[in-house]
mmCIF file of the C-alpha atoms, coordinates in Angstrom:
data_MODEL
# 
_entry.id   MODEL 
# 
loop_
_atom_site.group_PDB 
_atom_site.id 
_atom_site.type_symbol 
_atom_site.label_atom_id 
_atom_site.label_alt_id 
_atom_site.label_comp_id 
_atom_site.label_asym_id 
_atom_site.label_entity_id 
_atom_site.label_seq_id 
_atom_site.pdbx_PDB_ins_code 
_atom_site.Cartn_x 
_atom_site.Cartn_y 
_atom_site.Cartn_z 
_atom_site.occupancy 
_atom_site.B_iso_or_equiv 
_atom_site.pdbx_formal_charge 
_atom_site.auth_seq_id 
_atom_site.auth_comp_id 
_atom_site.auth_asym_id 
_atom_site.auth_atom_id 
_atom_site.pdbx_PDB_model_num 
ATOM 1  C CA . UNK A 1 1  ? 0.000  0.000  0.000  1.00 0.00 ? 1  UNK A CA 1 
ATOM 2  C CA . UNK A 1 2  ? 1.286  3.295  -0.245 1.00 0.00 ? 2  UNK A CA 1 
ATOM 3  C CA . UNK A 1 3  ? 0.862  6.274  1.817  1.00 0.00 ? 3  UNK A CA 1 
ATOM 4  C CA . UNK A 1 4  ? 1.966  9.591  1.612  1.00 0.00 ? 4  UNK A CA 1 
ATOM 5  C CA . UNK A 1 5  ? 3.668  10.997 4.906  1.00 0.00 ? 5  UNK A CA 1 
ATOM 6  C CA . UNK A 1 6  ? 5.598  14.109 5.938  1.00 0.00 ? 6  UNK A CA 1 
ATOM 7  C CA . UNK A 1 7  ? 8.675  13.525 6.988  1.00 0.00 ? 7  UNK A CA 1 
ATOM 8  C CA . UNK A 1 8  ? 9.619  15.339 10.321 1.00 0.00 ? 8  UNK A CA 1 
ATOM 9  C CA . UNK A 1 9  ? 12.385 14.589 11.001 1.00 0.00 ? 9  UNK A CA 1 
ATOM 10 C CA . UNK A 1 10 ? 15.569 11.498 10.007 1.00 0.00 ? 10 UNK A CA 1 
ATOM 11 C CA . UNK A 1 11 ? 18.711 10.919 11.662 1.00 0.00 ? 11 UNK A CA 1 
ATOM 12 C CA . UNK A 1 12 ? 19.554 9.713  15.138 1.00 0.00 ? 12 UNK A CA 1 
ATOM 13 C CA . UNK A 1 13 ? 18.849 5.577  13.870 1.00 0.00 ? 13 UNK A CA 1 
ATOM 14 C CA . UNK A 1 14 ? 15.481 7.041  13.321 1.00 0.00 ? 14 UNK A CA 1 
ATOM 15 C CA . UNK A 1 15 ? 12.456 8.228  11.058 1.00 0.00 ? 15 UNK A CA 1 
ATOM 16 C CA . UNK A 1 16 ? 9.505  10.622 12.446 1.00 0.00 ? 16 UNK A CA 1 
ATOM 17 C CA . UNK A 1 17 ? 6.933  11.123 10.198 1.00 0.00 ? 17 UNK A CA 1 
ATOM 18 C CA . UNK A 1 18 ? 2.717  12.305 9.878  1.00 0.00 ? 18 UNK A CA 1 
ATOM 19 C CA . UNK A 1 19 ? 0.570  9.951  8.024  1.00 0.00 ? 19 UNK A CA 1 
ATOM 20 C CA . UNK A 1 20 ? -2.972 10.247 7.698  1.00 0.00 ? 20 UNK A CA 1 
ATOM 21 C CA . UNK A 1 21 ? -3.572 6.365  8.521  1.00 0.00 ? 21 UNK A CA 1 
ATOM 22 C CA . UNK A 1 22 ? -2.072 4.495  11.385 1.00 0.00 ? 22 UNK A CA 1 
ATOM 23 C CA . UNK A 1 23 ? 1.077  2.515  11.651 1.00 0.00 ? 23 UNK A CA 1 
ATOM 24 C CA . UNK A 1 24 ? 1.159  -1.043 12.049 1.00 0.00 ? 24 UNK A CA 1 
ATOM 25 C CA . UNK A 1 25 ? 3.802  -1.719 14.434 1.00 0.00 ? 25 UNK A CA 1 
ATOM 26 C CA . UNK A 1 26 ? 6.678  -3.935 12.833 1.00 0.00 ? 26 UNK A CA 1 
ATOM 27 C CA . UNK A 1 27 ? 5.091  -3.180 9.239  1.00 0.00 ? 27 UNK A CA 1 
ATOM 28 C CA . UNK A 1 28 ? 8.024  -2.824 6.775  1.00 0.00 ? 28 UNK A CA 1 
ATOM 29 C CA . UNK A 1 29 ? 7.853  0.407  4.509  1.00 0.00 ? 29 UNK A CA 1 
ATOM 30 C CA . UNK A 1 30 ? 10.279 2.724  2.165  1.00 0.00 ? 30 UNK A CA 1 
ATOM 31 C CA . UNK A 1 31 ? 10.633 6.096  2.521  1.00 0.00 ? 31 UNK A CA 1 
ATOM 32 C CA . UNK A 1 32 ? 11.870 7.949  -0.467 1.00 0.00 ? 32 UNK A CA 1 
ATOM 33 C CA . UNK A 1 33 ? 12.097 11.915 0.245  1.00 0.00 ? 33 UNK A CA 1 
ATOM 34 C CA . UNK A 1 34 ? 11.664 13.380 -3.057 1.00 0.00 ? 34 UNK A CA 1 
ATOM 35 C CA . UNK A 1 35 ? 14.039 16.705 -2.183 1.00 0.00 ? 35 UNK A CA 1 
ATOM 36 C CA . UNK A 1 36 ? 16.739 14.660 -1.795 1.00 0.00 ? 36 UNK A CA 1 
ATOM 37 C CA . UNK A 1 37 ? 16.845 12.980 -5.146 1.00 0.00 ? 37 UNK A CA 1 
ATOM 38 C CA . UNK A 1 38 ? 20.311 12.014 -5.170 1.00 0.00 ? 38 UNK A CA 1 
ATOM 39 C CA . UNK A 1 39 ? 19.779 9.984  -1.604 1.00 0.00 ? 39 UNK A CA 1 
ATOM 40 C CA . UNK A 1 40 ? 18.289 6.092  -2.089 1.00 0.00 ? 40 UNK A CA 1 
ATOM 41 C CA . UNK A 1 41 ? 14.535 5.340  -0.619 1.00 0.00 ? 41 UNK A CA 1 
ATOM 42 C CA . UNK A 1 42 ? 15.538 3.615  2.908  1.00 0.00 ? 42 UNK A CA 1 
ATOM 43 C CA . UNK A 1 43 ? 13.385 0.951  4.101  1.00 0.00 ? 43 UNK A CA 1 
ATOM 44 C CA . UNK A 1 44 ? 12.061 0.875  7.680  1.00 0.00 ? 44 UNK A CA 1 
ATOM 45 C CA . UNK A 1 45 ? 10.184 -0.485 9.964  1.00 0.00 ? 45 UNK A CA 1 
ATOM 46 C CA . UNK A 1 46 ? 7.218  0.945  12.073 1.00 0.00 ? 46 UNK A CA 1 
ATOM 47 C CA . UNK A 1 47 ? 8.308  0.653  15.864 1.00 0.00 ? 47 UNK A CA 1 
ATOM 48 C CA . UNK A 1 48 ? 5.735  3.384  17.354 1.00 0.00 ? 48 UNK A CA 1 
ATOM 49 C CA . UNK A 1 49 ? 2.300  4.829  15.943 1.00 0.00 ? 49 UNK A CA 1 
ATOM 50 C CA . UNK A 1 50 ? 0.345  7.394  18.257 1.00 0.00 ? 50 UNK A CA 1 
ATOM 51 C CA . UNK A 1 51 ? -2.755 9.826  17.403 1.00 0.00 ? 51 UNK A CA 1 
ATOM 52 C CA . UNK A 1 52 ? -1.515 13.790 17.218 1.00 0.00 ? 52 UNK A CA 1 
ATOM 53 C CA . UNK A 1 53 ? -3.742 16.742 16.440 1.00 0.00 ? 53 UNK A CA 1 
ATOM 54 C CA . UNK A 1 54 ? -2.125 18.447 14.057 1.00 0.00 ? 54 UNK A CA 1 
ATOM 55 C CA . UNK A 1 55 ? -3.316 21.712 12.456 1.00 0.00 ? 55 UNK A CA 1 
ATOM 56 C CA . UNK A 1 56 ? -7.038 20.695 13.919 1.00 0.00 ? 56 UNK A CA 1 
ATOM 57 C CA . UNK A 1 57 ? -6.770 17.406 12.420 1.00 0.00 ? 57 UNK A CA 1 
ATOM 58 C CA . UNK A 1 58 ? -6.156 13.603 13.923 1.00 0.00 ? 58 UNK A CA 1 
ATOM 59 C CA . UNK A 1 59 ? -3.092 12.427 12.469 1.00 0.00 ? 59 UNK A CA 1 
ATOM 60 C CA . UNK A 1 60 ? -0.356 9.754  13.456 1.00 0.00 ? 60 UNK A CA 1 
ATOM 61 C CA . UNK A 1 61 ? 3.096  10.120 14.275 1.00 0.00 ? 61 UNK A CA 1 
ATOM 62 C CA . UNK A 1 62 ? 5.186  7.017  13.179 1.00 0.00 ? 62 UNK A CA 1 
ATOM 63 C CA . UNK A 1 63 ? 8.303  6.722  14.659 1.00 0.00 ? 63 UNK A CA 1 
ATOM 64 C CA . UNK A 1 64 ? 10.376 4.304  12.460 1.00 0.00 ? 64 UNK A CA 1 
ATOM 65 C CA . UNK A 1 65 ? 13.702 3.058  12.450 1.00 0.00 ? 65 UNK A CA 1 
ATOM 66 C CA . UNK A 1 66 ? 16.085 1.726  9.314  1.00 0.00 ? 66 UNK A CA 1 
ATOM 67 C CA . UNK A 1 67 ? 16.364 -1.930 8.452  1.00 0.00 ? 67 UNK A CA 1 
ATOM 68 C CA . UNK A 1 68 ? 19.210 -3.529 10.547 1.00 0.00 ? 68 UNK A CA 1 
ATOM 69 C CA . UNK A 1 69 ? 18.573 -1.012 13.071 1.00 0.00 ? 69 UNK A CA 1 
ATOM 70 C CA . UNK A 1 70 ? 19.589 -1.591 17.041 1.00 0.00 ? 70 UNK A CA 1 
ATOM 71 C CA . UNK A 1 71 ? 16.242 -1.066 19.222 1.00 0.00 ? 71 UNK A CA 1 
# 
């Protein structure tokens, strides 16, 4: 399935991102950041999805980490 998201934040082992839908913990996704053309889509997995109100809105912040990862 894909989802759009927006990317918060990357770096740190980690991924932070809004989606519109929620996470399924352990689900395996790639995240390709379209401004940074020259950087490969990294696959992660979901380890944390929690409800936000964002801009008067429910969304969910995924917290994901890259493939091969340390928890």
């Amino acid at each position: 399935m894909m989802r759009d998201v927006l990317v918060e934040s990357a770096g740190d082992g980690e991924v932070i991102a809004l989606s519109r839908e929620p996470g399924v913990l352990g689900e395996v996704v790639t995240v390709d950041v379209p401004a940074e053309r020259t950087a490969p889509p990294v696959h992660v997995r979901v380890v944390e999805s929690e409800p936000v109100v964002a801009n008067g809105t429910v969304r969910h912040r995924l917290r994901m980490e890259p493939i091969g990862a340390q928890s």
